[in-house]
C-alpha atoms as a printed R data frame, in Angstrom:
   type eleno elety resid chain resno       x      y      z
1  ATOM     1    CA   UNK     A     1   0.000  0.000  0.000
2  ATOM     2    CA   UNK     A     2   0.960  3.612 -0.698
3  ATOM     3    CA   UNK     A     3   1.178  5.518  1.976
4  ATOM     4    CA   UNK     A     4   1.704  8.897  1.149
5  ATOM     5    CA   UNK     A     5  -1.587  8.833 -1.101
6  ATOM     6    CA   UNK     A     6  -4.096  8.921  2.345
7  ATOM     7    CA   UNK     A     7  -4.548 12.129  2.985
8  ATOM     8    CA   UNK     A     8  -5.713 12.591  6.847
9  ATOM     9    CA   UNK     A     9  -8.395 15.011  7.830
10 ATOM    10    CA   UNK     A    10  -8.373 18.133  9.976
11 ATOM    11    CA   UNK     A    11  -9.857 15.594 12.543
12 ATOM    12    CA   UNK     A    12  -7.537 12.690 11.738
13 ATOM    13    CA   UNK     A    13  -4.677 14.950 12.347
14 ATOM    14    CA   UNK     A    14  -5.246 16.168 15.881
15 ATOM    15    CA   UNK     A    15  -6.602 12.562 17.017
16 ATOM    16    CA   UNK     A    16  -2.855 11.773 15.241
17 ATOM    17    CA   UNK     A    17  -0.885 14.333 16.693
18 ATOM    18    CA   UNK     A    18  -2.498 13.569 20.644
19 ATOM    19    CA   UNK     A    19  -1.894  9.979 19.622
20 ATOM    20    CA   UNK     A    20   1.805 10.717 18.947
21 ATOM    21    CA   UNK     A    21   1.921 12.655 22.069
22 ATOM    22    CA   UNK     A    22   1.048  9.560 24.042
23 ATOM    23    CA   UNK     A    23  -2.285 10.356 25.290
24 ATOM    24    CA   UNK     A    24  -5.104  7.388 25.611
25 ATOM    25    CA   UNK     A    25  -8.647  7.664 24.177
26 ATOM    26    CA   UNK     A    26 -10.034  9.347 27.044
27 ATOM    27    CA   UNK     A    27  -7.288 11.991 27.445
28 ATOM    28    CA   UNK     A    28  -8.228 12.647 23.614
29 ATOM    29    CA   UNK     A    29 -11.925 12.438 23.848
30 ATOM    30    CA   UNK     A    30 -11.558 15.246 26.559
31 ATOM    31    CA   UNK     A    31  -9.369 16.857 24.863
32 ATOM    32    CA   UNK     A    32 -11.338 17.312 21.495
33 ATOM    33    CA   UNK     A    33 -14.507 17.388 22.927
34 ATOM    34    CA   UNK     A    34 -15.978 14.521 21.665
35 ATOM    35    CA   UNK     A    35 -17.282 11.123 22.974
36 ATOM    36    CA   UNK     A    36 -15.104  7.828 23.472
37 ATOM    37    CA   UNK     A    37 -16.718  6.116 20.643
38 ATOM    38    CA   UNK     A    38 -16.357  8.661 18.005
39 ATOM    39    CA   UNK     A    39 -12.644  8.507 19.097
40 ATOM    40    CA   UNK     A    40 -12.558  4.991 18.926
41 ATOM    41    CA   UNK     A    41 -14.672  5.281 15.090
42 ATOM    42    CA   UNK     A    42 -11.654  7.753 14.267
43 ATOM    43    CA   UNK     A    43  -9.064  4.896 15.131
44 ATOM    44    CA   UNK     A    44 -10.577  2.050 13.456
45 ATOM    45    CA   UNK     A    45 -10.751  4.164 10.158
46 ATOM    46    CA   UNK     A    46  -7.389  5.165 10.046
47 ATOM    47    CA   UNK     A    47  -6.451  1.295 10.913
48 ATOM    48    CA   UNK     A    48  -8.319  0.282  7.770
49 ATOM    49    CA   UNK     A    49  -7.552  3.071  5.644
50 ATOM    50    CA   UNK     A    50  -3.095  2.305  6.667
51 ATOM    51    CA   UNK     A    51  -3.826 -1.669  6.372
52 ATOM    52    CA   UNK     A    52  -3.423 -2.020  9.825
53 ATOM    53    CA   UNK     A    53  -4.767 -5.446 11.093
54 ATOM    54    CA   UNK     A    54  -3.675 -7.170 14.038
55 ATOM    55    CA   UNK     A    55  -1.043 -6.862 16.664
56 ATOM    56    CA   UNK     A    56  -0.705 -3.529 18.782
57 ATOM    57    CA   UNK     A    57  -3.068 -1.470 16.401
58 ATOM    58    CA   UNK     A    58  -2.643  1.843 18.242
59 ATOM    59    CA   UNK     A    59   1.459  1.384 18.192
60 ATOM    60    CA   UNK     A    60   1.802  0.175 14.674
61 ATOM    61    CA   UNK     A    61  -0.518  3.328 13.522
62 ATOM    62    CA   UNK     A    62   1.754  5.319 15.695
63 ATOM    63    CA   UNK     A    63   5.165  3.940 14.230
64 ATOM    64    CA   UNK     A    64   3.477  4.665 10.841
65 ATOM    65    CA   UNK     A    65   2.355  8.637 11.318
66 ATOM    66    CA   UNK     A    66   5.839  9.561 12.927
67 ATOM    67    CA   UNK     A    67   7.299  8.176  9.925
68 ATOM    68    CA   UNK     A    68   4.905  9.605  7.624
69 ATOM    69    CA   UNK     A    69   5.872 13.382  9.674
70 ATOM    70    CA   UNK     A    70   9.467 12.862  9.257
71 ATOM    71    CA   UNK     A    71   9.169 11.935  5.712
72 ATOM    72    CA   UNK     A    72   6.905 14.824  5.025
73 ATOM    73    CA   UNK     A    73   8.980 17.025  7.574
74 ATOM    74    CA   UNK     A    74  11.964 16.246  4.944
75 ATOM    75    CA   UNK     A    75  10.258 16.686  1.893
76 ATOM    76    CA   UNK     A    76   9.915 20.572  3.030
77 ATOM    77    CA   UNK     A    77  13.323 20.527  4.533
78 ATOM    78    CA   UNK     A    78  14.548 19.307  0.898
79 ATOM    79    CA   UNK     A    79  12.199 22.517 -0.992
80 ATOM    80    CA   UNK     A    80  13.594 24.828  1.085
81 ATOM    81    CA   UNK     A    81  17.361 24.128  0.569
82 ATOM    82    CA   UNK     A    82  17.712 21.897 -2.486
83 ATOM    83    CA   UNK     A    83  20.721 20.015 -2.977
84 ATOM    84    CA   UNK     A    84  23.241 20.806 -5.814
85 ATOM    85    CA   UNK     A    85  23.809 19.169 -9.279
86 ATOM    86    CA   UNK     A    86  26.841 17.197 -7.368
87 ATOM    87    CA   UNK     A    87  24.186 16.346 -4.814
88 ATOM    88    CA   UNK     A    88  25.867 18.468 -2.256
89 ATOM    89    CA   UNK     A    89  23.625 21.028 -0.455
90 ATOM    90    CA   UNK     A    90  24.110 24.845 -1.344
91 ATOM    91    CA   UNK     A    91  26.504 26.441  0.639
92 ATOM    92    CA   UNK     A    92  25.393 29.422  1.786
93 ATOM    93    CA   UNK     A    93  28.688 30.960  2.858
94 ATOM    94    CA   UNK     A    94  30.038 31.268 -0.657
95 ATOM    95    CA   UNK     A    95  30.159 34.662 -1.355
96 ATOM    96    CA   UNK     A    96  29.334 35.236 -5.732
């Protein structure tokens, strides 16, 4: 499966980002306002929509949105200061 082709919600992405901050269903129920069960809903649409079908759901969806940050953290980090034809990155110091 393709990961980088699910796009998450605005809702997807705070129940991710509390998740990735360690905090339970409960803690992110309160936290967003909303009942247990819609939190729980939340989870078991992102585990179908990542292929995610046995084992430790929660940390295996976890493992799989940190890496999915970094990669898109990177991706930015890689627009903003693109690497040379040599495949060095610019060096800013150089005076022209």
């Amino acid at each position: 499966m393709e990961q980088s082709l699910v796009q998450l919600s605005p809702r997807e992405q705070q129940i991710a980002e509390l998740l990735l901050q360690g905090y339970d269903n409960p803690e992110i129920a309160r936290e967003l306002k909303m009942n247990r069960r819609t939190v729980k809903a939340h989870f078991s649409r992102l585990f179908l929509r990542f292929g995610i079908r046995g084992g430790i759901k929660r940390v295996k969806l976890a493992t799989v949105l940190y890496r999915r940050q970094l990669c898109l953290q990177l991706k930015a980090a890689e627009a903003a200061f693109p690497l040379s034809e040599n495949g060095e990155s610019f060096d800013w110091s150089r005076r022209v």
